[in-house]
DORONU-895123 format. One line per field, with one value per residue (C-alpha): z, y, x; residue number from 1; residue in three letters. Coordinates in Angstrom, 1 decimal, decimal comma, padded with zeros to 4 digits. Layout:
Z	(Z | ...)
Y	(Y | ...)
X	(X | ...)
resi	(NUM | ...)
resn	(ALA | ...)
end
This chain:
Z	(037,0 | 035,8 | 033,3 | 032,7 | 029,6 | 028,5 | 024,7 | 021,7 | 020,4 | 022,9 | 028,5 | 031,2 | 033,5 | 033,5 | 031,2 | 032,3 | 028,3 | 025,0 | 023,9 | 021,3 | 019,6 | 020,5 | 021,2 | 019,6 | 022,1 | 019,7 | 018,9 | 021,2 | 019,7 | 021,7 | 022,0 | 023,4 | 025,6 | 027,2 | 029,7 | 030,3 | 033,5 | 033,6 | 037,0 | 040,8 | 040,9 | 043,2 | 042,6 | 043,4 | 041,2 | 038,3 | 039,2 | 039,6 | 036,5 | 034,3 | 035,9 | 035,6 | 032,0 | 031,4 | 033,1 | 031,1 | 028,0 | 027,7 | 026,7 | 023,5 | 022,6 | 023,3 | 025,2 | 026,6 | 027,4 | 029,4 | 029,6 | 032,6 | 031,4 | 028,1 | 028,7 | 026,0 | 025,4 | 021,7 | 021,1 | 018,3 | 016,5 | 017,5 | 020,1 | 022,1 | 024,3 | 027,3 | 028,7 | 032,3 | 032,9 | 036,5 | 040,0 | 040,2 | 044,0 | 046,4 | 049,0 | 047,3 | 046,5 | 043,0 | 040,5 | 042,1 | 039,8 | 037,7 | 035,6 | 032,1 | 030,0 | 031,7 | 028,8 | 025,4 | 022,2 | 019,3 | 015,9 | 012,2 | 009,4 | 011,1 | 011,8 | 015,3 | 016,2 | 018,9 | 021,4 | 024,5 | 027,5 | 030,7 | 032,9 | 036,4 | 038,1 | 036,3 | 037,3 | 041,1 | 040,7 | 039,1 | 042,0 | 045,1 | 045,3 | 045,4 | 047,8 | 051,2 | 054,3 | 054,9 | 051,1 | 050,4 | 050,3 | 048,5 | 045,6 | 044,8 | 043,7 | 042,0 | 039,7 | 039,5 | 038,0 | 035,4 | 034,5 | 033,0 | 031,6 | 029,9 | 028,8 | 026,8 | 025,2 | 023,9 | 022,7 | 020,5 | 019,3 | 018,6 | 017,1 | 014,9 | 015,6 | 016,9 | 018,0 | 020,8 | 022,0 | 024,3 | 027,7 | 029,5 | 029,3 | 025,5 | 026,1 | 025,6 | 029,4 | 032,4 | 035,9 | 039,4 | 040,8 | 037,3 | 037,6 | 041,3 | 041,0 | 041,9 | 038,1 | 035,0 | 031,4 | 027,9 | 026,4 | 023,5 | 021,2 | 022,1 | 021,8 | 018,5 | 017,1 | 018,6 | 017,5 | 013,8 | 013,8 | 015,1 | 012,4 | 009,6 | 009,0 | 008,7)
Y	(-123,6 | -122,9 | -120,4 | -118,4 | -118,1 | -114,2 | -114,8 | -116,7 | -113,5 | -112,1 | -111,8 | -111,3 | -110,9 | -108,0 | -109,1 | -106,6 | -106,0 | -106,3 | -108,8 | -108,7 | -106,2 | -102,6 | -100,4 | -096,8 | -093,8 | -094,3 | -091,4 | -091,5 | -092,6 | -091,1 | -093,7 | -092,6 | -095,2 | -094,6 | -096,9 | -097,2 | -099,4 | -101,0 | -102,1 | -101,3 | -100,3 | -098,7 | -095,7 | -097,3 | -100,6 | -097,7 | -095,5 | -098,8 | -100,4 | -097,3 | -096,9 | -100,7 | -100,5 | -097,6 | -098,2 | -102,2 | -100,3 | -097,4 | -099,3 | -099,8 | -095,7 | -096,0 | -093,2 | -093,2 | -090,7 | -092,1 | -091,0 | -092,3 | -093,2 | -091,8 | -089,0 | -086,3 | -086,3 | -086,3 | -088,5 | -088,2 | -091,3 | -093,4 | -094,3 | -097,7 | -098,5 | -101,1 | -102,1 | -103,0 | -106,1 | -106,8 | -106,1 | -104,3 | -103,7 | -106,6 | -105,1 | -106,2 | -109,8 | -110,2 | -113,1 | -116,9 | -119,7 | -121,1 | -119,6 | -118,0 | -115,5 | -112,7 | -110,2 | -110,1 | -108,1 | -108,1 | -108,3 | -108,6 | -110,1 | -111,4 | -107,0 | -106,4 | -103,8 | -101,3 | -102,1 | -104,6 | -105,7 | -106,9 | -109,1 | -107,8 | -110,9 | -113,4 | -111,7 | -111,7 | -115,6 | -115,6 | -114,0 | -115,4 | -118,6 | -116,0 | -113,7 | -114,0 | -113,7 | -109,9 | -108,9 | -110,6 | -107,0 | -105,3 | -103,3 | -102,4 | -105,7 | -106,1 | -103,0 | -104,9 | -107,5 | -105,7 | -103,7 | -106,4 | -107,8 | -104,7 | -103,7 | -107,1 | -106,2 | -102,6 | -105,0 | -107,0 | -103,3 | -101,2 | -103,9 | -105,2 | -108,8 | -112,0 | -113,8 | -114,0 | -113,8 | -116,7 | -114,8 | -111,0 | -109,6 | -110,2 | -114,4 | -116,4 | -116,9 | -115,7 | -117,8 | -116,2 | -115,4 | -113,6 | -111,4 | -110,7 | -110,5 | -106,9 | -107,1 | -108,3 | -106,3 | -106,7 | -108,6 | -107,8 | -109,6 | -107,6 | -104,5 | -105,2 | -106,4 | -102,8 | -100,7 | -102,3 | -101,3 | -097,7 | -097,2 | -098,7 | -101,8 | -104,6)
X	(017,0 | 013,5 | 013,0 | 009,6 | 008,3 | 008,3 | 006,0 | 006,1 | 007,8 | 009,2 | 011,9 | 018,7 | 024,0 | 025,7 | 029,2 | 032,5 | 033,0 | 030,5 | 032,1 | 034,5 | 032,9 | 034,1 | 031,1 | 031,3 | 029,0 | 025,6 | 023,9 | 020,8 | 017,4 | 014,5 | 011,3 | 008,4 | 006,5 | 003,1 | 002,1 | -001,2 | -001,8 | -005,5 | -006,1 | -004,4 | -000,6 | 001,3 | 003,3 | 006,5 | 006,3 | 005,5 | 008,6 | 011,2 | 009,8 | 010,7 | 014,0 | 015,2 | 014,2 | 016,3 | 018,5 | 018,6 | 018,7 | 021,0 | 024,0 | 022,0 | 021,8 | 018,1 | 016,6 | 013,0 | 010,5 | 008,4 | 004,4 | 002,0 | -001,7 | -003,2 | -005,2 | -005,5 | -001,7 | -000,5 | 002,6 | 004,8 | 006,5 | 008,2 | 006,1 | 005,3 | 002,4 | 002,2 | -000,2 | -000,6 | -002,7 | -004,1 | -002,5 | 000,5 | 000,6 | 001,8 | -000,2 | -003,2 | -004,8 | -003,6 | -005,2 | -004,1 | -003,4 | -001,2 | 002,5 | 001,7 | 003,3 | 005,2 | 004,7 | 004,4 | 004,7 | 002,1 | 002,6 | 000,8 | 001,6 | 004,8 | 006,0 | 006,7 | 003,6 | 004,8 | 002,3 | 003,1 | 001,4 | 003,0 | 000,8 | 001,2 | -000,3 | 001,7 | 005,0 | 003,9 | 003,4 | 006,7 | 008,5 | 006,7 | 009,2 | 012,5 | 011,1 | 012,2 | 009,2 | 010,6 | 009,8 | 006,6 | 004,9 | 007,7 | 006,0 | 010,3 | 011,2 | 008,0 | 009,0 | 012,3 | 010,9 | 008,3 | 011,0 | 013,2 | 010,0 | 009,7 | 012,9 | 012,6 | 009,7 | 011,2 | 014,3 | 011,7 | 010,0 | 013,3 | 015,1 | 012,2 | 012,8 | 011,7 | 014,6 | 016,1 | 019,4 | 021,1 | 021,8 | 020,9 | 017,1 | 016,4 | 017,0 | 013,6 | 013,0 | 013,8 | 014,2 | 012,8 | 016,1 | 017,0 | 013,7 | 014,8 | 018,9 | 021,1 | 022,1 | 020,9 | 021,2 | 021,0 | 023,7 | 026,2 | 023,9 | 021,1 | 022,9 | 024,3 | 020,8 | 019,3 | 021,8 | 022,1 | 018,4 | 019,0 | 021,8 | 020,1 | 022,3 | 019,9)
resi	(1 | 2 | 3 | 4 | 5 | 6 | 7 | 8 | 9 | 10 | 11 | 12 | 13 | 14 | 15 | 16 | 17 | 18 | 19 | 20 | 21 | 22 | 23 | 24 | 25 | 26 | 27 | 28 | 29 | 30 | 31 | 32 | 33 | 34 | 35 | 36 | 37 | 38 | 39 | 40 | 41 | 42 | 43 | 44 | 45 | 46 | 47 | 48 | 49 | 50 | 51 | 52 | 53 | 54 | 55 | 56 | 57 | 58 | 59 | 60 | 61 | 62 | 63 | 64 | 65 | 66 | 67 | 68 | 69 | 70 | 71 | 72 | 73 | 74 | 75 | 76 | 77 | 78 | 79 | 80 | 81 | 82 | 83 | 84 | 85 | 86 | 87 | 88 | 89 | 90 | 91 | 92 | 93 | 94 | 95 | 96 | 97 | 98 | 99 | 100 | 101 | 102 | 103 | 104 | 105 | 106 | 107 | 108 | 109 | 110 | 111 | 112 | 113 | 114 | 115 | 116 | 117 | 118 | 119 | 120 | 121 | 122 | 123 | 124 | 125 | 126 | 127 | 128 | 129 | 130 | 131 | 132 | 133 | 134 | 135 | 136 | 137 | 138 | 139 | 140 | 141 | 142 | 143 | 144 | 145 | 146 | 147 | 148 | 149 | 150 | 151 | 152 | 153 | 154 | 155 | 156 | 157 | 158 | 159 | 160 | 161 | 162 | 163 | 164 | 165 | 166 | 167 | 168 | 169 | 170 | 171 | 172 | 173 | 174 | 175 | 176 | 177 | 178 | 179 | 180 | 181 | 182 | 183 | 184 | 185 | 186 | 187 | 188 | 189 | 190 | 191 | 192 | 193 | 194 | 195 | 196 | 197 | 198 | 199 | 200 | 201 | 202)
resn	(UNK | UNK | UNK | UNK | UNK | UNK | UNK | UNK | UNK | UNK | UNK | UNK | UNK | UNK | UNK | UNK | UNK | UNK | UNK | UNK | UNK | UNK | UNK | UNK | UNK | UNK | UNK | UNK | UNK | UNK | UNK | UNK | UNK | UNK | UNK | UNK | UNK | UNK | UNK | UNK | UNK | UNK | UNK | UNK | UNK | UNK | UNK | UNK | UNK | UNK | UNK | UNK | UNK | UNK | UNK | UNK | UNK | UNK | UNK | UNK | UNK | UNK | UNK | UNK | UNK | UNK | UNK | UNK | UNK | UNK | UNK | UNK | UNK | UNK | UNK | UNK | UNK | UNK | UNK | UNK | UNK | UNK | UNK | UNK | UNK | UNK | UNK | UNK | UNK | UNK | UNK | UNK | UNK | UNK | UNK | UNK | UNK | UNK | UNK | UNK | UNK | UNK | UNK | UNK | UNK | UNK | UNK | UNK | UNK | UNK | UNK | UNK | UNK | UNK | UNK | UNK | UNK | UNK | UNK | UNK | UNK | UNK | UNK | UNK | UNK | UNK | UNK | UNK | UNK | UNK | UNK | UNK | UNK | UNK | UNK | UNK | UNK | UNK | UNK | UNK | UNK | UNK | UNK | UNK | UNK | UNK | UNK | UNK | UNK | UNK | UNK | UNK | UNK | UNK | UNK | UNK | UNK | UNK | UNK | UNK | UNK | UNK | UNK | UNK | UNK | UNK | UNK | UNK | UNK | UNK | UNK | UNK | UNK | UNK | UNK | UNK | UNK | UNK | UNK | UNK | UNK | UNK | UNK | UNK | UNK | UNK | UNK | UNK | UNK | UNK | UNK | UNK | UNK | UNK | UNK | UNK | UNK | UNK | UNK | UNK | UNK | UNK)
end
């Protein structure tokens, strides 16, 4: 099964238990994320890419406030920005050509900056070989997709690391048919890592 790449630093199997490790309620961390798209989208890819990521990371205790384009709005910290390269409709022409990253997170001096960009175009490539005739247009599974992209990124901001874990979003690549699949979430490892963050631990 081919796997995409996600970055050099950073994108996924939903597991009945966390392991062996017994999860305690976290106290929820509130991130703010503005995303700031920089070409088409359509509305819907916007609304199931927020909702996916959310949804990816709430086992974690993370909590996200999510903001729609810049404007004159003042964040407070912490706050993450991501960027939204090229087409993010499927009812439009979107960039042809050939695999590269699905999204990626940028960083300086080997920190983790808070500040991600997904590349829209990239992820439609990605998908076209899973997508059945009837859903060649469907902006839905687009968001799908972008939204697991995503939720990988905020796993590589709020847990401050690198590395990656070995299955669930926050593993170094992801295959079609993962990007497109009814389930697919952050694994134990991921959790851990995020939550030993949150709490101070490491």
């Amino acid at each position: 099964m081919k796997r995409l790449a996600l970055c050099s630093c950073g994108v996924l199997v939903l597991y009945p238990a966390f392991g062996g490790r017994v999860l305690t309620s976290p106290m929820p961390y509130t991130l703010a994320v503005a995303v700031l798209p920089q070409g088409e989208y359509a509305p819907v890819v916007i609304k199931e890419m927020v909702r996916e990521a959310a949804s990816i990371l709430k086992h974690s205790g993370l909590k996200i406030e999510w903001r729609l384009g810049a404007g004159n709005q003042v964040f407070e910290e912490p706050l993450a920005v991501v960027k939204l390269l090229g087409t993010c409709n499927m009812d439009l022409p979107g960039s042809p050509g050939k695999l590269g990253p699905l999204g990626w997170t940028h960083t300086a001096d080997g920190d983790i900056l808070p500040f991600s960009e997904l590349a829209c175009d990239n992820i439609r490539n990605a998908i076209q070989s899973e997508l059945r005739a009837a859903d060649r247009f469907s902006n839905a599974l687009l968001g799908r997709a972008m939204g697991r992209v995503l939720a990988h990124e905020l796993f590589h901001i709020v847990a401050a690391t690198k590395e990656h874990t070995t299955a669930g979003v926050s593993q170094a690549g992801l295959s079609a048919a993962e990007l497109l699949s009814n389930r697919l979430e952050l694994d134990s490892a991921g959790v851990e890592l995020i939550q030993d963050r949150l709490h101070g631990t490491r």
